[in-house]
Backbone atoms as SQL, in Angstrom:
CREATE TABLE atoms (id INTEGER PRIMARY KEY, chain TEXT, resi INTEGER, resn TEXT, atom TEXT, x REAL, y REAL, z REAL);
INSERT INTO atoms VALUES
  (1, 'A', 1, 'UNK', 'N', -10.244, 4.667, 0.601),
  (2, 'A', 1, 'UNK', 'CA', -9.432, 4.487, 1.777),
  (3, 'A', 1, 'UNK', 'C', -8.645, 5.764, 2.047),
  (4, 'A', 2, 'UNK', 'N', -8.243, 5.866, 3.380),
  (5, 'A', 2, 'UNK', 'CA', -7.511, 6.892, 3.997),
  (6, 'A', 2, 'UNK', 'C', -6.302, 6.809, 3.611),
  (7, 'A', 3, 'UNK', 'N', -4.930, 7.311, 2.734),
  (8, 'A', 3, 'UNK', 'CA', -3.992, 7.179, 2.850),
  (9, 'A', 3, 'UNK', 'C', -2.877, 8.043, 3.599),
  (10, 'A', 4, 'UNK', 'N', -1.932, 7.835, 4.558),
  (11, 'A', 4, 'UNK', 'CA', -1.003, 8.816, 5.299),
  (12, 'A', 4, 'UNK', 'C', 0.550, 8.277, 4.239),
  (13, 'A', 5, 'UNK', 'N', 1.457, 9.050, 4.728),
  (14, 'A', 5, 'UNK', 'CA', 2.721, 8.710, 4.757),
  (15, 'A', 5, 'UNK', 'C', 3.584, 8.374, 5.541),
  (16, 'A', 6, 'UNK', 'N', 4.600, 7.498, 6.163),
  (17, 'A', 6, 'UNK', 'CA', 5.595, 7.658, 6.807),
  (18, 'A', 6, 'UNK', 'C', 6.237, 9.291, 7.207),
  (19, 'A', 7, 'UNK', 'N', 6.608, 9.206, 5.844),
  (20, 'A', 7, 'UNK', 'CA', 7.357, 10.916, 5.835),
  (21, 'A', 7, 'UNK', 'C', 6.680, 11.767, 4.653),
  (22, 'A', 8, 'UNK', 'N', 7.484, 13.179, 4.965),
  (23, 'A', 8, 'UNK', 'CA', 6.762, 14.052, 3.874),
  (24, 'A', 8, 'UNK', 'C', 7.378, 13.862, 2.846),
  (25, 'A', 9, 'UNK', 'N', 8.592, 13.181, 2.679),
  (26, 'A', 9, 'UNK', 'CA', 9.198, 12.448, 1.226),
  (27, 'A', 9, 'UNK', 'C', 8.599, 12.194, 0.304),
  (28, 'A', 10, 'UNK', 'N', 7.829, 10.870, 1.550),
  (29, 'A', 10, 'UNK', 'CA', 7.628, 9.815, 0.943),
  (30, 'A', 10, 'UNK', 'C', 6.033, 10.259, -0.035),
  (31, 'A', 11, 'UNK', 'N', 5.340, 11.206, 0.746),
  (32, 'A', 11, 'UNK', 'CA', 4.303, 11.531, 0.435),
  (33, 'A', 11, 'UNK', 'C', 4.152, 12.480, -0.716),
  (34, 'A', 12, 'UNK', 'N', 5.484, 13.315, -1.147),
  (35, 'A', 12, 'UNK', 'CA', 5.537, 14.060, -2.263),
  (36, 'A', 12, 'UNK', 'C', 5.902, 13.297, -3.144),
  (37, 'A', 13, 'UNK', 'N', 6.159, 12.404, -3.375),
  (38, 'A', 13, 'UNK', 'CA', 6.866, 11.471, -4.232),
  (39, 'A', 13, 'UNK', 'C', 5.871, 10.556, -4.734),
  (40, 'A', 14, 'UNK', 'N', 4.680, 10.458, -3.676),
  (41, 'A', 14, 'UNK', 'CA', 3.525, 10.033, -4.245),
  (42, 'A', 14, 'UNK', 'C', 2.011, 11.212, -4.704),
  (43, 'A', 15, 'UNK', 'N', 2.161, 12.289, -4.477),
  (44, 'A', 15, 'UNK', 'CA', 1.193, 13.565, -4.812),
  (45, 'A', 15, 'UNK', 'C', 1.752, 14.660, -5.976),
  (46, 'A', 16, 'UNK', 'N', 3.068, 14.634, -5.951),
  (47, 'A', 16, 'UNK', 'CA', 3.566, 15.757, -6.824),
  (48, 'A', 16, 'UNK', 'C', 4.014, 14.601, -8.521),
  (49, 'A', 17, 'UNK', 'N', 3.457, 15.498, -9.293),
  (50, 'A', 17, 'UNK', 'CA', 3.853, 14.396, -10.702),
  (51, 'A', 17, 'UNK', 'C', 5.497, 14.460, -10.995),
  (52, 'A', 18, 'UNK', 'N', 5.962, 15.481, -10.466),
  (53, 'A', 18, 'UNK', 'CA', 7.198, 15.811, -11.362),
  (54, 'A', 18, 'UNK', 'C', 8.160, 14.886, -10.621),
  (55, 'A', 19, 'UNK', 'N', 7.775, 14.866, -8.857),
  (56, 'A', 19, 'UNK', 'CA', 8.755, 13.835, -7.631),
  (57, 'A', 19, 'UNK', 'C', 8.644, 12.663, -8.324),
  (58, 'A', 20, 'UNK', 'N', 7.357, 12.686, -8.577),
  (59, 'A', 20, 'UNK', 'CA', 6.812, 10.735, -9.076),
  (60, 'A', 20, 'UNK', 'C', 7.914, 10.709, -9.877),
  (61, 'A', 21, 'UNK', 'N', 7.907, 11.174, -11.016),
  (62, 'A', 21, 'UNK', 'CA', 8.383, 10.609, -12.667),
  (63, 'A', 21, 'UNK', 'C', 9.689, 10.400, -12.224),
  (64, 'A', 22, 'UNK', 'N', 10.471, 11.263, -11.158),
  (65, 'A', 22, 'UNK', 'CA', 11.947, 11.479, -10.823),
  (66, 'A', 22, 'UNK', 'C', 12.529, 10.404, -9.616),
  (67, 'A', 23, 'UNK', 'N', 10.873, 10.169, -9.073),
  (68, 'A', 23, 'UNK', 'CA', 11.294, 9.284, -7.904),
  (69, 'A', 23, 'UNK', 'C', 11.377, 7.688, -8.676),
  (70, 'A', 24, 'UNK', 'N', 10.356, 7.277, -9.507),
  (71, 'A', 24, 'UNK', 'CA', 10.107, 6.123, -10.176),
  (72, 'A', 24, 'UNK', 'C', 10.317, 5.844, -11.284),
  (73, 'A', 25, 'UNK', 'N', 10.875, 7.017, -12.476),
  (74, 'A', 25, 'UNK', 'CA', 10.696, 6.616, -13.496),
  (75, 'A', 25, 'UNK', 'C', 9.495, 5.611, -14.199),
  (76, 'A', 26, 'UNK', 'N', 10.368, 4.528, -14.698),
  (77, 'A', 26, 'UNK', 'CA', 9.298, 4.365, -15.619),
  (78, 'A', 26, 'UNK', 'C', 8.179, 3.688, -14.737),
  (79, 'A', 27, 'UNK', 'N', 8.350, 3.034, -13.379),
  (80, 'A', 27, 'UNK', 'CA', 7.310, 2.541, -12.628),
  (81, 'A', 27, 'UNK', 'C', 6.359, 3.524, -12.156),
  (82, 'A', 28, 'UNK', 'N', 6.460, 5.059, -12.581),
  (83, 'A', 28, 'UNK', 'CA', 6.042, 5.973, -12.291),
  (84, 'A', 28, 'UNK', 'C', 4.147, 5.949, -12.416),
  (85, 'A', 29, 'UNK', 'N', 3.847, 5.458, -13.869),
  (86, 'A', 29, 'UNK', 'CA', 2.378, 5.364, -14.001),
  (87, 'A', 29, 'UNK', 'C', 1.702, 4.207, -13.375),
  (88, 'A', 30, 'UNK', 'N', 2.426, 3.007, -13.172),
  (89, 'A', 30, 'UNK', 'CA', 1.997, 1.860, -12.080),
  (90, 'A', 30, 'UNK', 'C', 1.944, 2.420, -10.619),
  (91, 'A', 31, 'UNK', 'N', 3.023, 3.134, -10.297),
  (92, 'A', 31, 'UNK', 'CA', 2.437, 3.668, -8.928),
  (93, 'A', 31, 'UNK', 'C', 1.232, 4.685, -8.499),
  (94, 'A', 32, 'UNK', 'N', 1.433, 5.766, -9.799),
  (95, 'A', 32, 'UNK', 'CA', 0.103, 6.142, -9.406),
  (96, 'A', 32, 'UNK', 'C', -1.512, 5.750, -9.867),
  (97, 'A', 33, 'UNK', 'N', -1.118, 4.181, -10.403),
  (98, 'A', 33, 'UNK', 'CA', -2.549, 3.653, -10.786),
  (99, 'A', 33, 'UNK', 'C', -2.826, 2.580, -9.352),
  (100, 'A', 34, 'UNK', 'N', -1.726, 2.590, -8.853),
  (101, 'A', 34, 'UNK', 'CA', -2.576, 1.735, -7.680),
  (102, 'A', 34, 'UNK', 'C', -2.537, 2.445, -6.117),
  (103, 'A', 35, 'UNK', 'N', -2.055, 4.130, -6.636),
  (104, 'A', 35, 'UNK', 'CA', -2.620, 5.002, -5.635),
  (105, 'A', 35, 'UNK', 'C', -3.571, 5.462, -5.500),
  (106, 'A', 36, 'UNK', 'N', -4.165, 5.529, -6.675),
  (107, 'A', 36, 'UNK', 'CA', -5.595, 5.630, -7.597),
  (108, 'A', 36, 'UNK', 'C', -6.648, 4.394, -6.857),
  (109, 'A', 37, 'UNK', 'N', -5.979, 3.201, -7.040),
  (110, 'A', 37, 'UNK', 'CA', -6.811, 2.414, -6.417),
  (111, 'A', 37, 'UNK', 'C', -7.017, 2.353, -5.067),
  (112, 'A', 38, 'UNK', 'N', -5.878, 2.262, -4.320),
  (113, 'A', 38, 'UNK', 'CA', -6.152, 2.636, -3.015),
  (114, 'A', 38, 'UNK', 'C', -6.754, 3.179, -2.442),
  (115, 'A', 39, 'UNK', 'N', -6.839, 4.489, -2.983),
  (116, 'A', 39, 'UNK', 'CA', -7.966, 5.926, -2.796),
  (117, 'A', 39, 'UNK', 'C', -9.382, 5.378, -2.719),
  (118, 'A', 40, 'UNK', 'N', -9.629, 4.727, -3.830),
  (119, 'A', 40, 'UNK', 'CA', -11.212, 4.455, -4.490),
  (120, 'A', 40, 'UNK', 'C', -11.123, 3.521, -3.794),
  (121, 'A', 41, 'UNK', 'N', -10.580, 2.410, -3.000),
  (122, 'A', 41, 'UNK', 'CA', -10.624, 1.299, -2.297),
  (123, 'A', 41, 'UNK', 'C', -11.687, 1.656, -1.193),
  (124, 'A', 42, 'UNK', 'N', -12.776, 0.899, -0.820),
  (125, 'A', 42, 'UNK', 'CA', -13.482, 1.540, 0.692),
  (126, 'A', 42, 'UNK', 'C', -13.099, 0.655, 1.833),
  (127, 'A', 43, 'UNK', 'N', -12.420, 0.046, 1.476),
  (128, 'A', 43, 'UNK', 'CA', -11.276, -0.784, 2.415),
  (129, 'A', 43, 'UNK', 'C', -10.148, -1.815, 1.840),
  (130, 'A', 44, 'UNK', 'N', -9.884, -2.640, 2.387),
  (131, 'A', 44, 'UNK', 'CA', -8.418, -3.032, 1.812),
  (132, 'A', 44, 'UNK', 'C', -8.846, -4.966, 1.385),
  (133, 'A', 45, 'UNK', 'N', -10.240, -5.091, 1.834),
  (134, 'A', 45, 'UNK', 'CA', -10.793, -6.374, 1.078),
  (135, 'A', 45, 'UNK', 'C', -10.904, -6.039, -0.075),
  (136, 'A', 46, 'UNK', 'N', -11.152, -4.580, -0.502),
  (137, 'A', 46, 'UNK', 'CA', -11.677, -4.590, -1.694),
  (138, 'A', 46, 'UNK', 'C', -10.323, -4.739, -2.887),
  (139, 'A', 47, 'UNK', 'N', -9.011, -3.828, -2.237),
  (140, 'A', 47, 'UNK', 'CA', -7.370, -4.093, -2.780),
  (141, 'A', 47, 'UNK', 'C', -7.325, -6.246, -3.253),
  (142, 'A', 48, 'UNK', 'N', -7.893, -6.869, -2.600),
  (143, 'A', 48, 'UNK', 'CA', -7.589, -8.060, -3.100),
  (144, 'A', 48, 'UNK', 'C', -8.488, -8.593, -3.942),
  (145, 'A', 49, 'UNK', 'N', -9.279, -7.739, -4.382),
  (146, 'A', 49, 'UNK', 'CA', -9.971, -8.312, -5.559),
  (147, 'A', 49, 'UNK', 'C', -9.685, -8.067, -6.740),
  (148, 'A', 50, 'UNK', 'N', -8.453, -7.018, -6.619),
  (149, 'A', 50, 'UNK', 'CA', -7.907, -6.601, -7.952),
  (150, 'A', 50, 'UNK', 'C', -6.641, -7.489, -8.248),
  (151, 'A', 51, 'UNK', 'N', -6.575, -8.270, -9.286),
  (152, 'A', 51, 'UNK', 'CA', -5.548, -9.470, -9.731),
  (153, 'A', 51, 'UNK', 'C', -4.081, -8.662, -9.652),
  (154, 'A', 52, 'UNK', 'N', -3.976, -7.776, -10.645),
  (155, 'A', 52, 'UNK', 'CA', -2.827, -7.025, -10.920),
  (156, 'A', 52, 'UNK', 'C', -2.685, -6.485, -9.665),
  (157, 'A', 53, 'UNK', 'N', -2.763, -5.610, -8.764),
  (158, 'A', 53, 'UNK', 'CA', -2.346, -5.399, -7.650),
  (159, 'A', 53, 'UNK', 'C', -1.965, -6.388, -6.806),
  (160, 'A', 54, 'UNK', 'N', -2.105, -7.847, -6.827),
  (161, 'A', 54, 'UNK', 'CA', -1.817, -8.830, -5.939),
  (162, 'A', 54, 'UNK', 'C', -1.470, -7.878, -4.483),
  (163, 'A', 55, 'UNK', 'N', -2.327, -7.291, -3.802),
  (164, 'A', 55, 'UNK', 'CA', -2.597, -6.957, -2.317),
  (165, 'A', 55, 'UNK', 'C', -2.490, -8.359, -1.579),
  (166, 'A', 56, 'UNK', 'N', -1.027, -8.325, -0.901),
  (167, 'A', 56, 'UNK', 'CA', -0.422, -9.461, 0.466),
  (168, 'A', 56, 'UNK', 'C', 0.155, -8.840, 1.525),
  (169, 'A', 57, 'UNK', 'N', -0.309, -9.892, 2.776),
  (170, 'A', 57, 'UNK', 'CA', 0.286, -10.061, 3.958),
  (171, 'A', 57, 'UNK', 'C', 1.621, -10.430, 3.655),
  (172, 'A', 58, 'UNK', 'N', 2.165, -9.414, 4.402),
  (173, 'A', 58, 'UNK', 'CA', 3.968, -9.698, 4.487),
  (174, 'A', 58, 'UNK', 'C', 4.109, -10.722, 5.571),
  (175, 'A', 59, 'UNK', 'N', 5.080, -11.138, 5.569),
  (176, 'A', 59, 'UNK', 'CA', 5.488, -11.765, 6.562),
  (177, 'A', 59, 'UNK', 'C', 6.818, -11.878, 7.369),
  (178, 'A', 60, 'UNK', 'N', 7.665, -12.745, 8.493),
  (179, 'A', 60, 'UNK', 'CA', 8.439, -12.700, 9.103),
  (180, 'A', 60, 'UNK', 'C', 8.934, -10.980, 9.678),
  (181, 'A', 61, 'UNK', 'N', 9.914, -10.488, 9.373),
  (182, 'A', 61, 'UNK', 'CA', 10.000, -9.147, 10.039),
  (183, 'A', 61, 'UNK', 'C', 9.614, -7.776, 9.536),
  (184, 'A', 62, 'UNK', 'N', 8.149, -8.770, 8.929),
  (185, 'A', 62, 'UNK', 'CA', 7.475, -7.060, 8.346),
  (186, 'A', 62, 'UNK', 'C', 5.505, -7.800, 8.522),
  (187, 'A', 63, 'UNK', 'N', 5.533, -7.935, 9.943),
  (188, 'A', 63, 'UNK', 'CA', 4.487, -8.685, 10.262),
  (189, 'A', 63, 'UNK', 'C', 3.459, -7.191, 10.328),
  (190, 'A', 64, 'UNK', 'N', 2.202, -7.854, 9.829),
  (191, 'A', 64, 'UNK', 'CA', 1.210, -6.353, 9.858),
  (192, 'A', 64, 'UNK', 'C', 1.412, -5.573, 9.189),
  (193, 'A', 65, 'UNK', 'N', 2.272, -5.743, 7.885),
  (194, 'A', 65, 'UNK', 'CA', 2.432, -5.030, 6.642),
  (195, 'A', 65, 'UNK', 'C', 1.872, -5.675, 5.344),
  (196, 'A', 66, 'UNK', 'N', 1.609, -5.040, 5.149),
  (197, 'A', 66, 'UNK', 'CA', 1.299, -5.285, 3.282),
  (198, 'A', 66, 'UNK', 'C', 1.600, -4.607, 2.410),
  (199, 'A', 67, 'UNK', 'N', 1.350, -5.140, 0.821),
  (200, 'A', 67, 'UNK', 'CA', 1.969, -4.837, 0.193),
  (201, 'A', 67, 'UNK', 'C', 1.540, -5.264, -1.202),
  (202, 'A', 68, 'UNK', 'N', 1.167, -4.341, -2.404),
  (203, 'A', 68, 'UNK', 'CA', 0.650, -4.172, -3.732),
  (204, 'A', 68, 'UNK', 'C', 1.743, -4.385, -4.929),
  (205, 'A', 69, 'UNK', 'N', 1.617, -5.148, -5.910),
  (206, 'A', 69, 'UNK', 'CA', 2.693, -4.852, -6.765),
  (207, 'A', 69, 'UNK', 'C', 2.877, -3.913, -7.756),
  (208, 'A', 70, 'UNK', 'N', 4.146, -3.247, -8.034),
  (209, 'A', 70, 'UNK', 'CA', 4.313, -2.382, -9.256),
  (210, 'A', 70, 'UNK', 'C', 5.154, -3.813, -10.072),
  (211, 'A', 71, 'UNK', 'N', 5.648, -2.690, -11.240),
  (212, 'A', 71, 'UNK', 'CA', 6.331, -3.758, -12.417),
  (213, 'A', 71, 'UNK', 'C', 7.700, -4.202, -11.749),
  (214, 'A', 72, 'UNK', 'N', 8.133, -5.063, -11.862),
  (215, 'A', 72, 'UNK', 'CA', 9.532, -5.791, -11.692),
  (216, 'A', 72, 'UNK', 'C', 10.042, -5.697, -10.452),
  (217, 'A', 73, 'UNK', 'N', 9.170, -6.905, -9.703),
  (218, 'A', 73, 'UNK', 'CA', 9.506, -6.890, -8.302),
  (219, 'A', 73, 'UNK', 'C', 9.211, -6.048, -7.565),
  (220, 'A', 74, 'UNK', 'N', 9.100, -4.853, -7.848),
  (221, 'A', 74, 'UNK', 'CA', 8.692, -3.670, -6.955),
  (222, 'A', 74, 'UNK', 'C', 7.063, -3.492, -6.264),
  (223, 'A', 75, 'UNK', 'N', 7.717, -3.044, -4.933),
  (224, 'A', 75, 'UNK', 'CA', 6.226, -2.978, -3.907),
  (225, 'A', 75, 'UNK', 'C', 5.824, -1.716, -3.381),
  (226, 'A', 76, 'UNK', 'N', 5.181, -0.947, -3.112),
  (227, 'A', 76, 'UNK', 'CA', 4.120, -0.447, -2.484),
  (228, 'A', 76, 'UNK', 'C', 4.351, -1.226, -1.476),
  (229, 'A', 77, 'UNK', 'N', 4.913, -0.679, -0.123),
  (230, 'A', 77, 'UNK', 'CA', 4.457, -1.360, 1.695),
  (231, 'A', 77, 'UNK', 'C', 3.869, -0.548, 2.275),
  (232, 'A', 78, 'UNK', 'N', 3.001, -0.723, 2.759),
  (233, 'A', 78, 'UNK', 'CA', 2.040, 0.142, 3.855),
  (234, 'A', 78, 'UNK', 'C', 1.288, -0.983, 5.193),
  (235, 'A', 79, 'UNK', 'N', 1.155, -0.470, 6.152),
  (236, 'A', 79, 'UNK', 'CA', 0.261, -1.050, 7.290),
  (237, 'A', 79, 'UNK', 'C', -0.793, -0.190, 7.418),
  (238, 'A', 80, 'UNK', 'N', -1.617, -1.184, 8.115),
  (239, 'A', 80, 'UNK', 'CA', -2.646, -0.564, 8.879),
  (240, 'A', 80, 'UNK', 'C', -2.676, 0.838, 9.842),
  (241, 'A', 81, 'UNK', 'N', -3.569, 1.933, 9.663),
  (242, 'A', 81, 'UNK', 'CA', -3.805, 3.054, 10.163),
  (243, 'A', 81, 'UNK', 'C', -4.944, 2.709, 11.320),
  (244, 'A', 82, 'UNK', 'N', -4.649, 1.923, 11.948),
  (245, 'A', 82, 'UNK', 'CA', -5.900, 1.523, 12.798),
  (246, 'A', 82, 'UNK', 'C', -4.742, 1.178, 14.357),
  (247, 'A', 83, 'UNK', 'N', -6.048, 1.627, 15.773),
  (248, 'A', 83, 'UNK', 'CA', -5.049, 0.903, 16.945),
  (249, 'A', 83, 'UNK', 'C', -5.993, 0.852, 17.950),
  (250, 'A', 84, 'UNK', 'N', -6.360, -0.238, 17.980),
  (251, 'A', 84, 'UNK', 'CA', -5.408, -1.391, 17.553),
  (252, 'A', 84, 'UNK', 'C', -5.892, -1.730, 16.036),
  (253, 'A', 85, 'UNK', 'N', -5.142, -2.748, 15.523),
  (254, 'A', 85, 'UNK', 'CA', -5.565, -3.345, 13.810),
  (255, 'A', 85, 'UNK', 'C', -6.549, -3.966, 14.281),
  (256, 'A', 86, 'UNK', 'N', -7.779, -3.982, 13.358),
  (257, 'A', 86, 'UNK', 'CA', -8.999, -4.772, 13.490),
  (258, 'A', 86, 'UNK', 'C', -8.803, -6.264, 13.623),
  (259, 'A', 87, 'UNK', 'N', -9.111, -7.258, 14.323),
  (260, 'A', 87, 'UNK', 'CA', -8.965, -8.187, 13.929),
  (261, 'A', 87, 'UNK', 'C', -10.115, -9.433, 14.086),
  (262, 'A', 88, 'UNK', 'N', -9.873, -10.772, 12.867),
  (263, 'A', 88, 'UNK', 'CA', -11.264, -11.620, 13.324),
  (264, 'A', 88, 'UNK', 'C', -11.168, -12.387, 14.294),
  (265, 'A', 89, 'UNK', 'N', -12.148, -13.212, 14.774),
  (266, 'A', 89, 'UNK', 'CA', -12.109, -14.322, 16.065),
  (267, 'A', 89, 'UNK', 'C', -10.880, -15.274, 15.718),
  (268, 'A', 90, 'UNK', 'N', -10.551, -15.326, 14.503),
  (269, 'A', 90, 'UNK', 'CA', -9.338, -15.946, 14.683),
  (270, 'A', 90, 'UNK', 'C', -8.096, -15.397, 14.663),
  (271, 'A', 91, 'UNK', 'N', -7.887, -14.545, 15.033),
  (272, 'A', 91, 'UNK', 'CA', -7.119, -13.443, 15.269),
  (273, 'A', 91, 'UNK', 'C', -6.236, -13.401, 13.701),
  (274, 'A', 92, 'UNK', 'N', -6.549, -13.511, 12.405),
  (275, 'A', 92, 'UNK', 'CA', -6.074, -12.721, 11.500),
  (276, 'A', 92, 'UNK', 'C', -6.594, -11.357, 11.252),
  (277, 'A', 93, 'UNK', 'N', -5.998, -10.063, 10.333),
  (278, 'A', 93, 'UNK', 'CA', -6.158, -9.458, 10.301),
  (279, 'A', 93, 'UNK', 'C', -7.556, -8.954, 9.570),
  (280, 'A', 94, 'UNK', 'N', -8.642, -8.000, 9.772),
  (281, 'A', 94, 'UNK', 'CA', -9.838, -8.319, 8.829),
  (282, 'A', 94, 'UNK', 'C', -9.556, -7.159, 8.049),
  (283, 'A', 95, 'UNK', 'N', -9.063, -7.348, 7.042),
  (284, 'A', 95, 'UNK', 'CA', -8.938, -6.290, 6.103),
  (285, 'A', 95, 'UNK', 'C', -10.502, -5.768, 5.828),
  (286, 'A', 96, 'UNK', 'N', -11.778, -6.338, 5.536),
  (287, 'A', 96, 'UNK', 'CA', -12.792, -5.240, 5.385),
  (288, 'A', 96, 'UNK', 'C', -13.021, -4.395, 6.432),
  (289, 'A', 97, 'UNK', 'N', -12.255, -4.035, 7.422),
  (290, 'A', 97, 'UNK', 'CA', -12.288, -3.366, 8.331),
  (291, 'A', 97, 'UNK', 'C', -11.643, -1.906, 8.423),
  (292, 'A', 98, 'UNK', 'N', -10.104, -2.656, 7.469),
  (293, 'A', 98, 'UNK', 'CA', -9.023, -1.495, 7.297),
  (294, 'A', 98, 'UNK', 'C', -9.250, -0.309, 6.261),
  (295, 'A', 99, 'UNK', 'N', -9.774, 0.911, 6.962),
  (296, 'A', 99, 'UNK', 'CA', -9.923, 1.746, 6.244),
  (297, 'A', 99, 'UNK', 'C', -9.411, 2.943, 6.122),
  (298, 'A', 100, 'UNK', 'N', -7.906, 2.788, 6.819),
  (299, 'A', 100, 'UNK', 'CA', -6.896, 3.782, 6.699),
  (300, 'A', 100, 'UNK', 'C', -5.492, 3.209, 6.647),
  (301, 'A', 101, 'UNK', 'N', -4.465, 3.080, 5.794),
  (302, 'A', 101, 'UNK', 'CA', -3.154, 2.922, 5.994),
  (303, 'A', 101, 'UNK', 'C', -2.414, 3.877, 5.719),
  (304, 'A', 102, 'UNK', 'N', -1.080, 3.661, 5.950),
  (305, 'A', 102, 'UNK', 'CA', 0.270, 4.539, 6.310),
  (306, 'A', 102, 'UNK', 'C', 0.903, 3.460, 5.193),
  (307, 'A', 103, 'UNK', 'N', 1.695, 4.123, 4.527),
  (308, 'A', 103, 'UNK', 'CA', 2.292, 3.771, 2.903),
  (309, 'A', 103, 'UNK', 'C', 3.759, 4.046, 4.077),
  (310, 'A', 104, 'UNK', 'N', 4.817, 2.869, 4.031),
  (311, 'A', 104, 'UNK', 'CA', 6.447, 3.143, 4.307),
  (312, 'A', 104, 'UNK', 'C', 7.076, 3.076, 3.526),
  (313, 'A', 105, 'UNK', 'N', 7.275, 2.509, 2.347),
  (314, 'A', 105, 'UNK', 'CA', 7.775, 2.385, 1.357),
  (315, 'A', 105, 'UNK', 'C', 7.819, 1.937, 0.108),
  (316, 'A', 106, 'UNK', 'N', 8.710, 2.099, -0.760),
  (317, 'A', 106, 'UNK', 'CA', 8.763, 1.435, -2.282),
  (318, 'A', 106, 'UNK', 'C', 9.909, 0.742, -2.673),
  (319, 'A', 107, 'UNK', 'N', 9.733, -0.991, -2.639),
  (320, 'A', 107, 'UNK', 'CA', 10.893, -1.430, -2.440),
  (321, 'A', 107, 'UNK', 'C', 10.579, -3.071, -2.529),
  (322, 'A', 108, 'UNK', 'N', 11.848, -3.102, -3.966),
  (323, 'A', 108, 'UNK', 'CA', 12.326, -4.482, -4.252),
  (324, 'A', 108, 'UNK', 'C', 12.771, -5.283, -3.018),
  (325, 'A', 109, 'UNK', 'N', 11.968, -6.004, -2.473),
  (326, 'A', 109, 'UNK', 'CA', 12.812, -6.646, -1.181),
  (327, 'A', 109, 'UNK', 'C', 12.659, -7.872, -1.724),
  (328, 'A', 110, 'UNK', 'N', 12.769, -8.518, -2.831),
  (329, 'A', 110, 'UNK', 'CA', 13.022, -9.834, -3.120),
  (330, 'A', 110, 'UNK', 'C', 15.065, -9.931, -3.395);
């Protein structure tokens, strides 16, 4: 899969090792194992076949976002890089479709 960033922050913090370790500490090697996956992902059906990543639809005011888990509550949010977002006859989203997202953030929102 295609990955972008929000910002160039956000994007050094996920490419540079030294931002990682400083940005995440110890969630540092969980984030870049499921940036790893993302990458190797050839779309984002394939993100939900992996258990440990639990890849979900957000919901209420983060509609058309999703979101991967790291350790202790912590998420990986990104949307769709697509426009419009692909979608099926029943108008959910078709993730084997999505083959580019935009990563916004990293964040306990429980």
């Amino acid at each position: 899969m295609e990955i972008n960033y929000k910002t160039r922050k956000l994007e050094k913090s996920f490419t540079d090792t030294k931002v990682m370790l400083a940005s995440y500490g110890s969630r540092a090697r969980k984030v870049n194992q499921r940036i790893k996956e993302l990458k190797a992902a050839a779309n984002l059906e394939v993100m939900k076949t992996i258990p440990a990543a639990n890849c979900h639809l957000l919901k209420v005011d983060r509609s058309n976002q999703f979101a991967v888990d790291i350790p202790a509550n912590w998420r990986i949010i990104f949307e769709p890089d697509h426009d419009p977002i692909p979608v099926n006859k029943d108008g959910s989203i078709d993730c084997s479709a999505i083959t580019k997202i935009t990563i916004i953030e990293v964040k306990d929102y429980h």
